[in-house]
Wavefront OBJ file of the C-alpha trace (Angstrom):
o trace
v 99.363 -61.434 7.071
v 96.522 -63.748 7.956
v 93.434 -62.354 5.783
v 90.014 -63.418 6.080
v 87.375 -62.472 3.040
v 83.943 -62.928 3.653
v 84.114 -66.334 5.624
v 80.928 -68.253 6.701
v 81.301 -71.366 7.771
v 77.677 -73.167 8.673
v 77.326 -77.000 10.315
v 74.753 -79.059 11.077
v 72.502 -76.309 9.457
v 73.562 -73.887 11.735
v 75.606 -70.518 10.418
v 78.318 -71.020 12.750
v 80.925 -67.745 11.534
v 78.597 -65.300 8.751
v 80.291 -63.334 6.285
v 83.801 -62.477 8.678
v 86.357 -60.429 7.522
v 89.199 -58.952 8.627
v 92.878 -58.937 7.934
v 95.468 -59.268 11.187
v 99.200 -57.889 10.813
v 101.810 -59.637 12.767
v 103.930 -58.019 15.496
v 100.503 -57.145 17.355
v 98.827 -59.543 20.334
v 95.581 -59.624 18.929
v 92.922 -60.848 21.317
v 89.712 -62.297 20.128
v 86.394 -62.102 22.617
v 82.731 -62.526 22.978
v 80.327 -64.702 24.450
v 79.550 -68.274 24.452
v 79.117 -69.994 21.248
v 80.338 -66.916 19.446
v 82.097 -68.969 16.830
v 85.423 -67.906 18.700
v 87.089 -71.418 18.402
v 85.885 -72.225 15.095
v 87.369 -69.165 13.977
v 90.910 -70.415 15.023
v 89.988 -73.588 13.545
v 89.266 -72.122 10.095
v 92.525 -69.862 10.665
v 94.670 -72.771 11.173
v 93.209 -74.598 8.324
v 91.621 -77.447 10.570
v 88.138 -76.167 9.108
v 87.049 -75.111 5.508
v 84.587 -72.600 5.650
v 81.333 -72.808 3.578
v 82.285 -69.414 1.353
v 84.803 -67.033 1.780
v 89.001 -67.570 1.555
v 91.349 -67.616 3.957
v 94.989 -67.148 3.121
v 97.943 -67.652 6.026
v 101.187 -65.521 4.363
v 99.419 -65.526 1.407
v 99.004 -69.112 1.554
v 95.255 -70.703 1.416
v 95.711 -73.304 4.193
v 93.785 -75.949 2.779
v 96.471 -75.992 0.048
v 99.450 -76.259 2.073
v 100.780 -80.187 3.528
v 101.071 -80.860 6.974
v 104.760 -79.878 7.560
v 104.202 -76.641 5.558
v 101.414 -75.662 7.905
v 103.348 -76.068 10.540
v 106.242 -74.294 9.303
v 103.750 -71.174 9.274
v 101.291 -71.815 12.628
v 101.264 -73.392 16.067
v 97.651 -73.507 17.330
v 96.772 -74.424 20.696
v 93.281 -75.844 20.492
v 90.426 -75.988 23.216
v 91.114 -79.427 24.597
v 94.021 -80.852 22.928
v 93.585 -84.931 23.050
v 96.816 -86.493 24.006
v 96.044 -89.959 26.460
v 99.194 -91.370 25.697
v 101.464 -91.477 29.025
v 104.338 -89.501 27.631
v 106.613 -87.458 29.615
v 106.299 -83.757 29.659
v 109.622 -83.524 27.802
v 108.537 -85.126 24.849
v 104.891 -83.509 24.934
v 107.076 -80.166 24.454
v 109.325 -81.385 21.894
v 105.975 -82.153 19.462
v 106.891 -78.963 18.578
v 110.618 -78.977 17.912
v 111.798 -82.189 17.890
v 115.684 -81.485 17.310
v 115.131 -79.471 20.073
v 118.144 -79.700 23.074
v 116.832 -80.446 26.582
v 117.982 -77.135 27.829
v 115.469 -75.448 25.179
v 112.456 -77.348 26.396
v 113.417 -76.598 30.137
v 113.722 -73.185 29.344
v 110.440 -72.893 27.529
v 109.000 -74.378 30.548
v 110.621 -71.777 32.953
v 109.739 -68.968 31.081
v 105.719 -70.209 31.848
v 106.612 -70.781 35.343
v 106.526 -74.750 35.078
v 110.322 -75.781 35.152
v 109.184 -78.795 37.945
v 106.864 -79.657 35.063
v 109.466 -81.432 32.955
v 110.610 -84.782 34.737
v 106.708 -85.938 35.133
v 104.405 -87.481 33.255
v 101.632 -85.512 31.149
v 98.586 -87.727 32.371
v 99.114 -87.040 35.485
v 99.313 -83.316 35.445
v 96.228 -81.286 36.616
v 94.321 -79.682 33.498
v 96.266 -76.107 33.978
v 99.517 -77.806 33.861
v 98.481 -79.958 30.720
v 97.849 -76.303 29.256
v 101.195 -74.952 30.170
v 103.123 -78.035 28.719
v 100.997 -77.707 25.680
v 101.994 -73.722 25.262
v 105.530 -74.711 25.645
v 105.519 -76.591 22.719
v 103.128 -74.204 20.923
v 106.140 -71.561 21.698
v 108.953 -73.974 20.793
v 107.260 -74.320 17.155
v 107.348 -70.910 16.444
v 110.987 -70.783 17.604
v 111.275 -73.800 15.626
v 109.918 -71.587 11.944
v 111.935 -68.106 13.623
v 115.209 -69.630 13.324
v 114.234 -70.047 9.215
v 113.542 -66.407 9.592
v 109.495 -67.523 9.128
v 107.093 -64.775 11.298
v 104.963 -67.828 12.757
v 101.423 -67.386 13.841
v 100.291 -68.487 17.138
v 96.908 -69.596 17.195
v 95.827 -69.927 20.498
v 92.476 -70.808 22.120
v 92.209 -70.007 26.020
v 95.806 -70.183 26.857
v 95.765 -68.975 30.257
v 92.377 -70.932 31.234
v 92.253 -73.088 34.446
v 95.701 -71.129 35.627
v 96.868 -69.628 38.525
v 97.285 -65.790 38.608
v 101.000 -65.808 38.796
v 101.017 -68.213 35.848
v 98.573 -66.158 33.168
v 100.846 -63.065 34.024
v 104.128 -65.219 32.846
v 102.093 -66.670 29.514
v 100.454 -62.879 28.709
v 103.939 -61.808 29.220
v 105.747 -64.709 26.811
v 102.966 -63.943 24.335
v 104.035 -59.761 24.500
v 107.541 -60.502 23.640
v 106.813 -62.980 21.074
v 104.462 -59.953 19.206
v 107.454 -57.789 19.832
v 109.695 -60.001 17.798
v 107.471 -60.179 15.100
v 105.035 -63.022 15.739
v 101.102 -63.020 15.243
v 99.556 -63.935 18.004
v 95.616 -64.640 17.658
v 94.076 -65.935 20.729
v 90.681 -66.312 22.275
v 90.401 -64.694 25.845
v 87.194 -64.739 28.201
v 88.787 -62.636 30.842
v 87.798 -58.713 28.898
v 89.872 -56.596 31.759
v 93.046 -59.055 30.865
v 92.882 -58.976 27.329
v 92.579 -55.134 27.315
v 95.673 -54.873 29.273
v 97.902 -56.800 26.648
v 96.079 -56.773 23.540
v 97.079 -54.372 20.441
v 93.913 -55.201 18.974
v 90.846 -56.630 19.846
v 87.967 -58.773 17.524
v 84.830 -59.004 19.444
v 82.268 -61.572 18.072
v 79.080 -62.612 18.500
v 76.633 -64.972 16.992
v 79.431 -65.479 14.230
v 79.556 -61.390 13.435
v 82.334 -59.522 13.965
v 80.801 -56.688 15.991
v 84.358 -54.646 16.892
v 87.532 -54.310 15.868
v 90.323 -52.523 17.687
v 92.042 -50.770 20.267
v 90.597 -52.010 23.969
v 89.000 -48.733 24.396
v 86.998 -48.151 21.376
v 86.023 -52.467 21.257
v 84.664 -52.538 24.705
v 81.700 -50.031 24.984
v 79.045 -50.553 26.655
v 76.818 -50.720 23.520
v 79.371 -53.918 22.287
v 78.964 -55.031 25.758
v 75.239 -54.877 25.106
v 75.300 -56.406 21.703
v 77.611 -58.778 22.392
v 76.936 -60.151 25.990
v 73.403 -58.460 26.292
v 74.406 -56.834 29.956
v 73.731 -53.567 30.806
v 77.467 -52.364 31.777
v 79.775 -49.218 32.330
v 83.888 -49.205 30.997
v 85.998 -46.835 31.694
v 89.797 -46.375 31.310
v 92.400 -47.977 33.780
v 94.640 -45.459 35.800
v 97.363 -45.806 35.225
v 96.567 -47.778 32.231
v 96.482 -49.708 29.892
v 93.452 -51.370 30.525
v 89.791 -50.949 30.170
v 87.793 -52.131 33.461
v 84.261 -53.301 33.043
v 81.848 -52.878 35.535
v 78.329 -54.896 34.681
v 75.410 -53.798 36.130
v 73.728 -56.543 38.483
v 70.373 -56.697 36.259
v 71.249 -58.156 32.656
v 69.334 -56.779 29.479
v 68.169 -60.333 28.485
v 68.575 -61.627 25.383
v 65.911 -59.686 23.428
v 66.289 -56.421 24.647
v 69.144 -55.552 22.278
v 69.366 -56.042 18.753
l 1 2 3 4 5 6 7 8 9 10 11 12 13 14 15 16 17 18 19 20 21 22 23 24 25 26 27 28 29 30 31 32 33 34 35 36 37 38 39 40 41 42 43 44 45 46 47 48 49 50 51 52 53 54 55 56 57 58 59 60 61 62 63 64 65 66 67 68 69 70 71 72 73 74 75 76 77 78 79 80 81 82 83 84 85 86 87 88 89 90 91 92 93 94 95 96 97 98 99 100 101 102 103 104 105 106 107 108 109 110 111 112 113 114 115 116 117 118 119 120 121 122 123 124 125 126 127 128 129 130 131 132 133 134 135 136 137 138 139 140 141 142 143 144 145 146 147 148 149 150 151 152 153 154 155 156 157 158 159 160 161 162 163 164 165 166 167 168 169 170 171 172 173 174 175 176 177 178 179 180 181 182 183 184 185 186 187 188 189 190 191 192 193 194 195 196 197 198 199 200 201 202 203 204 205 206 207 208 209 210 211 212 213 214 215 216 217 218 219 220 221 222 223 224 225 226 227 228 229 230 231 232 233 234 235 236 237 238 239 240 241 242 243 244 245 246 247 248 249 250 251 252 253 254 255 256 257 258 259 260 261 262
């Protein structure tokens, strides 16, 4: 379980997450959306235990993260973060590895297949184009969790943007690696922009906005047009994919504006 009770988390003076809570099961792709500035990334942060938040607890398998060493952490999560900062020139290989490092070659090339970026692995990571850098870094995310699996651990996968700055082909191999990961067993928590793609994978979706949790759910009852409207402040119409699953969202060409909805 991954439980959140109450969390706020403010910085700078600014209430950056107010009074979230929610508690996520694993086995489920749970996909968290909402505009801008929501407080989506901070959320993984506090999730992962990179962030304390101001009030409130947070407990990872019962486990407040804060409490728990480095190693134990990652025994129980693999976050991807937002812009992960690795200048180093090291080669893909070892980028992967980070997250197994026993790990056989065969492993990390097969990782890398399974995301559709087996000519990844002989270059060099600084040299790879931004989507690439964020395939290599999902490999290793994935090889982690395999990594706490084989201990019989249910890992969490904490994931922010994963499929950003890739190629269509390429977010249809990660959305699928993420599915089968859930279907083992895994949590998977990650931040989506892309509302028609997350409703056609996610088991659950968290919509937030302005650091309020304003849905949670199945695709069809999270995007409504009144969430849309809260959340995004667009006037918009959803209606069911056929044949699903999905939820399309059609937004109206003239937006609400930001004071026209509460």
């Amino acid at each position: 379980m991954l439980e959140l009770e109450q969390v706020r988390l403010e910085r700078a003076g600014r209430t950056v997450l107010a009074d979230v809570e929610v508690s996520l099961e694993p086995g489920a792709m749970i996909c968290l959306c909402g505009p801008n500035g929501a407080g989506k990334s901070s959320l993984i942060e506090v999730c992962a235990g990179d962030l304390v938040p101001s009030r409130g607890s947070v407990r990872l398998q019962g486990k407040v993260p804060g409490d728990l060493d480095a190693a134990e952490l990652a025994w129980r999560r693999a976050v991807l973060s937002q812009n992960p900062a690795l200048l180093h020139p090291f080669s893909v290989a070892d980028v992967v590895a980070l997250g197994h490092p026993t790990t056989a070659a065969e492993a990390r090339a097969a990782t890398l297949a399974e995301l559709g970026a087996a000519e990844l692995l002989p270059r060099t990571y600084t040299e790879l184009s931004g989507g690439e850098r964020r395939l290599v870094q999902l490999a290793r995310v994935l090889l982690q969790g395999e990594r706490a699996a084989a201990r019989d651990i249910q890992p969490w996968l904490l994931l922010d943007e994963p499929v950003t700055q890739l190629d269509l082909a390429r977010v249809q191999r990660v959305m699928q690696a993420l599915q089968s990961r859930a279907e083992r067993g895994w949590g998977i928590l990650t931040v989506m922009h892309d509302l028609e793609l997350a409703s056609r994978h996610a088991d659950r979706m968290l919509i937030l906005a302005r650091g309020r949790l304003l849905a949670d759910g199945p695709p069809e009852l999270a995007l409504t047009p009144e969430i849309l409207a809260r959340g995004w402040h667009v006037n918009a119409r959803t209606e069911l994919e056929t044949p699903g699953p999905g939820v399309r969202v059609r937004v109206s060409p003239v937006s609400a504006g930001p004071d026209a909805v509460d």
